[in-house]
N, C-alpha and C positions, 0 to 999 in steps of 0.2 A: 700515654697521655691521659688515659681515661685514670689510670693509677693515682697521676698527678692532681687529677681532680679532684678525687675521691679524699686526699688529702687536706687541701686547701677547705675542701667544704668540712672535715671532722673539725679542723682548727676553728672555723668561723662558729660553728653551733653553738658552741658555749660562749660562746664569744659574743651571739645572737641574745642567747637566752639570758646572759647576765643583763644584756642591756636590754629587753622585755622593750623592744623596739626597733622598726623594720630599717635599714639601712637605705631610711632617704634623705638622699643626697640634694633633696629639693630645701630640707629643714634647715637652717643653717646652726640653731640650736641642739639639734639631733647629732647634726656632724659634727662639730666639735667634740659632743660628748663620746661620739664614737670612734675619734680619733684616738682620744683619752684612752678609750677602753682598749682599744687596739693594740695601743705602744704598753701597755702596762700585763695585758695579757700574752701579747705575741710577738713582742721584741727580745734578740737575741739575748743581751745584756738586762741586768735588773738596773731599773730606774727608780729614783727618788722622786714618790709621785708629788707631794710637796711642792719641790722646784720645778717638776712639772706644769705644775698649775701656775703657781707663782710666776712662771719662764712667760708661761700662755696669756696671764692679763696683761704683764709688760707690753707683749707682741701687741696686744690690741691699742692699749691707750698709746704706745710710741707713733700709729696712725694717725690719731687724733692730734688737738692741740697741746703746746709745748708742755702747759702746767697740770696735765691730765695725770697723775702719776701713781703708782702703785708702792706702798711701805711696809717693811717688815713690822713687826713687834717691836723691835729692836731699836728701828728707825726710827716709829713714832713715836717712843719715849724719850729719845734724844731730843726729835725734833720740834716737842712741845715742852722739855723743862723750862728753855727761854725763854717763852711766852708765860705758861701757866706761874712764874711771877717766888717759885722755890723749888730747890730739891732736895734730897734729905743725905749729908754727910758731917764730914767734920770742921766743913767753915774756915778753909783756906785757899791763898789766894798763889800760886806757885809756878816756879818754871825749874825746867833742866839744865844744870849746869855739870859737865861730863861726866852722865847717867846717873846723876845725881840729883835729887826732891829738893828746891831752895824752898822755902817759907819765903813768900815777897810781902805780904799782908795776914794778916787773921781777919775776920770777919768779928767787926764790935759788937761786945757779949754774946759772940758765939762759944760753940763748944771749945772749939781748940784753946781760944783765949782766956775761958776761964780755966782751964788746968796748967797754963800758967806758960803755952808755947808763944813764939817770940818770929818775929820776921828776924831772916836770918837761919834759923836751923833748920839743917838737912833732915827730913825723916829717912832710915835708912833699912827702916824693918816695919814691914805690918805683920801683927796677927803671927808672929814668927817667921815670916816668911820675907828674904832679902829683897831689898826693890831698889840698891845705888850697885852700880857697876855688874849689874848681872842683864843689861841689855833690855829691859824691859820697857813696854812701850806705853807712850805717855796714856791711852788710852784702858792698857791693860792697870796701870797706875791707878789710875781716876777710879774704874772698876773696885779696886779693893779698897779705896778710901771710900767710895760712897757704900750705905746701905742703908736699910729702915730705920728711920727714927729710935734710940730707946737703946739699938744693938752698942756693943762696945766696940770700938778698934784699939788694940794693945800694940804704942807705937817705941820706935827702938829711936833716939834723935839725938844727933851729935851737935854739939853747938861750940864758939868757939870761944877758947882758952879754960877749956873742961876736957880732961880726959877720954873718962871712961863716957860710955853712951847713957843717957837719960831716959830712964822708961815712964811713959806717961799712957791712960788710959783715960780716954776721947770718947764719952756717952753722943752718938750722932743723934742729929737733930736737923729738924727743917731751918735749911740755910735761903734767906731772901735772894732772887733775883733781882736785880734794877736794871728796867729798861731804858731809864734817864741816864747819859752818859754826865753830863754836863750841868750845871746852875750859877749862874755867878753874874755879878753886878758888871758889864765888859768897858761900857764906859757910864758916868754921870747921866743919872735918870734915863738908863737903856738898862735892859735887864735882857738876859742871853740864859736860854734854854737848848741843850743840844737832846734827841729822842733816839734813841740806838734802836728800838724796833715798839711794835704797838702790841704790847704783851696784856695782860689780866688785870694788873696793876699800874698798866701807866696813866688812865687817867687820873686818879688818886696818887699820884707820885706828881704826875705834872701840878695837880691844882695848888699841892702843898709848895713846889716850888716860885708858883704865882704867885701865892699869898704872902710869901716870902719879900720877894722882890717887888711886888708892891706895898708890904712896910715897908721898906726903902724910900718909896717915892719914883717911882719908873712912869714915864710919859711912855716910852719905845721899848715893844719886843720883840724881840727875834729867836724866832724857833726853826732851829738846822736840822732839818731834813736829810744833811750830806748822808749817801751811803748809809739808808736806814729804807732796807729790802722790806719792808712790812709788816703784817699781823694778822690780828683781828679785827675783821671791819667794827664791830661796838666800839673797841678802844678808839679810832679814829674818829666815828662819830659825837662819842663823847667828848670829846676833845673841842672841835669847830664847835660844835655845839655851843660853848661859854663865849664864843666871842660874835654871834649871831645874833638878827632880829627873832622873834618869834617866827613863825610862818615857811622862814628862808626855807629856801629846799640846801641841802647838804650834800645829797649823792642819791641815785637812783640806778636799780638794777631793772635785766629783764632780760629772759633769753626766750628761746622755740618753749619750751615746757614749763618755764617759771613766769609768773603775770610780772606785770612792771607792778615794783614795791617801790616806793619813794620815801628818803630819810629826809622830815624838819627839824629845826632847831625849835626845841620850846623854850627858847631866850636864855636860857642857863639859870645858873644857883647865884652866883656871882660875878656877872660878866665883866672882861676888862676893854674899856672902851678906848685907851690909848691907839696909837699907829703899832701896826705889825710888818714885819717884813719875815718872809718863810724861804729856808734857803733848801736846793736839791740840785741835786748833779744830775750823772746819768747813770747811778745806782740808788737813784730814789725809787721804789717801787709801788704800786699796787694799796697799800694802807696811807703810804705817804704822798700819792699822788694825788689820794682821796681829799686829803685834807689840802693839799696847794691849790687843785682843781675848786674847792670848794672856796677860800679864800679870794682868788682870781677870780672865778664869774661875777661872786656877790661885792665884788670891789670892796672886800675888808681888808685886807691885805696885798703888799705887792711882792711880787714873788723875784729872787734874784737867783742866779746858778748858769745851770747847764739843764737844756730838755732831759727829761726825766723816761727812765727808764722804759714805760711805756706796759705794764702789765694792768691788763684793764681785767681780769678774768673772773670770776666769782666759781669756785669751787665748792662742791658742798662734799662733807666726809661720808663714806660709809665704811662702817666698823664692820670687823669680820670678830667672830668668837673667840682666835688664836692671837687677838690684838690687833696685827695687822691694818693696814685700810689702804683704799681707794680715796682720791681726791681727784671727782669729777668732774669737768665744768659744766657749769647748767646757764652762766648769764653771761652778760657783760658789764661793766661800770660807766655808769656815765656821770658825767658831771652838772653844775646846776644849770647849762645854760645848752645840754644834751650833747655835747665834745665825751667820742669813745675813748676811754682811758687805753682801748689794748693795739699796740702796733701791731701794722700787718703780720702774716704770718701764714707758711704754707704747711696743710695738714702732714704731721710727718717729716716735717723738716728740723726736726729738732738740732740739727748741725750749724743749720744756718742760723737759725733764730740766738744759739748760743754766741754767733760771732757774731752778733748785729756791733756789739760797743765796739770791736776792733775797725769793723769795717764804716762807722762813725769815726775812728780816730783819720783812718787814711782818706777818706774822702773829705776832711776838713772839717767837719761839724762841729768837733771838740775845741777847734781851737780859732775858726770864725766865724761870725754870725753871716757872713755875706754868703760864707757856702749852704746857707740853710733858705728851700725858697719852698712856699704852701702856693699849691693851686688854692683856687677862689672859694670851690667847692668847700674848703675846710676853713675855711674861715668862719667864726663863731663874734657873737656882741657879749662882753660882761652884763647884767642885771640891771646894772643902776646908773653907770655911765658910757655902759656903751662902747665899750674900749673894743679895737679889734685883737681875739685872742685867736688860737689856732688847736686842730683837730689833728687826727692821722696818728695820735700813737705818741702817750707821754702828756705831761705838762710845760708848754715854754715857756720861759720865764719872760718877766717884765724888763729885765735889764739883765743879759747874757754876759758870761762873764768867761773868756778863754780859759782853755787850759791851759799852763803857761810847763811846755816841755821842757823847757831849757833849765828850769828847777829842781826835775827828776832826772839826774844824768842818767847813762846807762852805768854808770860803774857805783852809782848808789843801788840803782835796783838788785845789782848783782850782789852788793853787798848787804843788803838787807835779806835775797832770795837764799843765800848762803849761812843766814842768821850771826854775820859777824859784827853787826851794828848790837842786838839784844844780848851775844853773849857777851861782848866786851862791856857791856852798862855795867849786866847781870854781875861780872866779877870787880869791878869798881862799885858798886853798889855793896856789896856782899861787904869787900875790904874797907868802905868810908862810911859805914849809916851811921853809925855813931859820933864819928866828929861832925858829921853835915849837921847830924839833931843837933849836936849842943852850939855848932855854930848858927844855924838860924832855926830860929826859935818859931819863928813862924813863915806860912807860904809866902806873904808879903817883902818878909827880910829878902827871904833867899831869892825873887823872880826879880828883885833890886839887885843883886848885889853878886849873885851866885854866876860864876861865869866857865865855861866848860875847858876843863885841865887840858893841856897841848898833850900829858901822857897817856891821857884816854881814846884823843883821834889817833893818838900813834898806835896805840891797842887795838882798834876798829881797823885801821890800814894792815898791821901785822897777822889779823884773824883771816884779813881779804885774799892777805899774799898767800896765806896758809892751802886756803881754798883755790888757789891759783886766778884769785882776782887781784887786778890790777887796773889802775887809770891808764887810759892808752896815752895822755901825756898831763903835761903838768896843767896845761888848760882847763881840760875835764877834771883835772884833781882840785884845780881851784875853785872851780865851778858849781862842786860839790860841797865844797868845807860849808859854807853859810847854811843851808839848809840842814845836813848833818850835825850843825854844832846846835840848831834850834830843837832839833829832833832828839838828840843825848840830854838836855836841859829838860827837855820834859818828857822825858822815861825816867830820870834824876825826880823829877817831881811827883810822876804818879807811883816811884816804890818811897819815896819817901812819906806821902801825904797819899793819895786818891786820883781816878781819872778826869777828875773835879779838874785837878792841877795841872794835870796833861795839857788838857784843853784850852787853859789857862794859855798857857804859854804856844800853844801850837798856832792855838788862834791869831795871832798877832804877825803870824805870815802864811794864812789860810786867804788865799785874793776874793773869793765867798764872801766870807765874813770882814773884810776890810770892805769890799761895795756895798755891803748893806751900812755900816755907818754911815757910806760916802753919798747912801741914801737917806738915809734918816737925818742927815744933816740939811 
């Protein structure tokens, strides 16, 4: 026994002396570190202390609240090209069709387009290296097309009714992000903005597309929220901002360690004083909440949708040397009229918090307002008139609008989750963009005129059966076709024109966006 002692304490000394620190277990800063030291010095196996660490902030912030989160290097350069508004490649727009690179778009007067590539050709080699049917992942893909500005990519690209392969060499370049999905005139003097997220550049993207549509002539705008997770708190400020008095408050933060900081509108550059209407479901998030919250209290706008997602958190980053970072929360969001943007939430409970929308769908919320009821306590007054709005998590809207299930069969979802709806486009788009071009000359012609081939849904049915989907009968097959033939029509629109055109045409059986007319009228 005494042996066995004598043992354990040789191992601990150094173990001691590295860490030049007595082993109390009262410190809680002390022990961790000593744990560290422990497993690196005196475990049986060698350990990547790295992901050790790495493993060890996870453990801690998964305690905390949901949005507390810890990123690689790796992560945060993905997860800020979105926002930060470019990133630096070749300037195309692409999907896979069987392990094979399409070109769907080029990016105007980008790189690829000025050496003279075309929607339509397959790239089939970078840099010498095979990238069609050698199984290669769309991510490991993207990889070897992106790189610094200036660098060359030397590509191999087959196009069709050309032989041999075409070599072309792609000087990369910083290629634009747009965080504005959508712009376009939807009906007479109404002007329709869709925001895909609140990046670096949306408010100078949105303004330009105001000014746009008010050379037009527009009384009504409507700016869709649907399914637009967030950002940048500036970018949403700036935003409300133009359509605000002087004074108005916009949004205010404040947690245990940060003071309450309060955002006003200094009236904007060029405010537009027409009617608005702001649309969000219940993937509006956090950036996008900020701005319907701020709309609703100051009665400038009326908000239509579904309660919004409900991320009220303010995170502030801290960067680590190896890139890395932490995104910690320090506050909450409030709105002008002091309604918390963050729905409840139990420390650690990251499982639940994730199923909140599902367990929204089966309790009704999604698809009636009657199953939605607010104690007294959360009830809040708008600014100016006094309107009763509601608290507890999200923004509700002024005029709820169901989900309407019966639109999204299940034998669409499974045909979409199987990708037999974008590959069949993808190979009718591939085989027709040339006769579509020369037959309609413009988006106009075609959303007139342009109607979806019977050999196409037969192509989508045959991809489904491939995958072993099928309508469980002719009901749900019928059930299905009208919203699918809407959905083929503008995938047809956005490889031939832009997402612009998508939207175009989506919108027109988007129930969102048909009740805000049904409001503004």
């Amino acid at each position: 026994m005494r042996k066995f002692l004598s043992s354990v304490l040789f191992l601990l000394l150094p173990l001691m002396a590295c860490a030049q620190m007595p082993l109390d277990g009262k410190n809680p800063k002390n022990k961790l570190h000593m744990a560290e030291l422990a497993i690196l010095n005196l475990y049986v196996d060698t350990v990547d202390e790295k992901k050790l660490v790495e493993d060890a902030i996870r453990g801690m912030l998964e305690k905390l609240d949901p949005h507390s989160t810890y990123s690689t290097a790796k992560e945060v350069k993905a997860m800020t090209e979105s926002l930060e508004g470019s990133f630096e490649g070749i300037g195309v727009q692409f999907n896979m069709m069987e392990d094979t690179l399409v070109v769907i778009q080029t990016i105007t007067n980008g790189p690829s387009e000025k050496v003279g590539i075309i929607p339509g050709d397959r790239i089939v080699a970078v840099n010498d290296t095979a990238i069609a049917g050698v199984k290669m992942s769309k991510e490991e893909i993207m990889k070897r097309l992106r790189g610094p500005k200036g660098t060359k990519a030397h590509l191999k690209i087959v196009r069709q009714g050309i032989k041999e392969q075409l070599p072309f060499t792609v000087v990369r370049d910083k290629i634009p992000v747009h965080s504005l999905d959508a712009s376009y005139m939807i009906r007479p003097r109404t002007g329709y903005i869709r925001v895909g997220n609140f990046g670096a550049t949306t408010y100078d993207e949105f303004m330009t597309a105001l000014e746009k549509l008010k050379a037009k002539g527009i009384d009504n705008l409507i700016i869709d929220l649907q399914d637009n997770g967030g950002g940048y708190l500036q970018s949403a400020v700036k935003l409300v901002n133009e359509f605000l008095q002087k004074g108005d408050i916009i949004v205010y933060t404040e947690g245990r360690s940060a003071p309450k900081h309060v955002y006003h509108s200094d009236g904007g550059s060029n405010p537009f004083s027409g009617r608005v209407v702001v649309l969000v479901n219940e993937f509006s998030a956090s950036a996008s909440e900020i701005v319907a919250g701020a709309f609703q209290d100051q009665d400038r706008g009326i908000i239509v949708g579904r309660r919004s997602f409900g991320k009220g958190l303010v995170q502030r980053p801290i960067d680590f040397s190896d890139g890395s970072m932490i995104r910690l929360t320090i506050a909450h969001y409030y709105t002008p009229s002091g309604r918390c943007i963050q729905k409840p939430y139990v420390k650690g409970g990251k499982k639940d918090y994730a199923l909140d929308i599902d367990n929204r769908l089966k309790n009704g919320e999604l698809t009636s307002a009657d199953s939605i009821h607010f104690a007294d306590s959360l009830k809040f007054q708008t600014l100016r008139e006094h309107r009763t709005v509601y608290g507890g998590g999200g923004i509700m809207p002024d005029h709820f609008v169901p989900l309407d299930t019966t639109k999204y069969t299940k034998f669409h979802r499974q045909l979409s989750a199987k990708s037999a709806i974008i590959n069949a486009n993808l190979k009718y788009i591939d085989k027709n963009r040339k006769s579509l071009k020369k037959k309609y000359a413009t988006f106009e012609d075609f959303n007139a005129k342009y109607e979806v081939p019977q050999s196409l849904i037969d192509d989508v049915i045959a991809k489904g059966a491939e995958a072993n989907v099928k309508p469980k009968d002719d009901e749900e097959l019928a059930t299905t076709l009208p919203y699918l033939r809407t959905q083929l029509k503008a995938l047809v629109a956005r490889d031939l024109w832009d997402m612009n055109e998508y939207f175009q045409v989506m919108n027109e059986t988007n129930d969102i966006v048909l009740k805000a007319l049904e409001v503004l009228k």
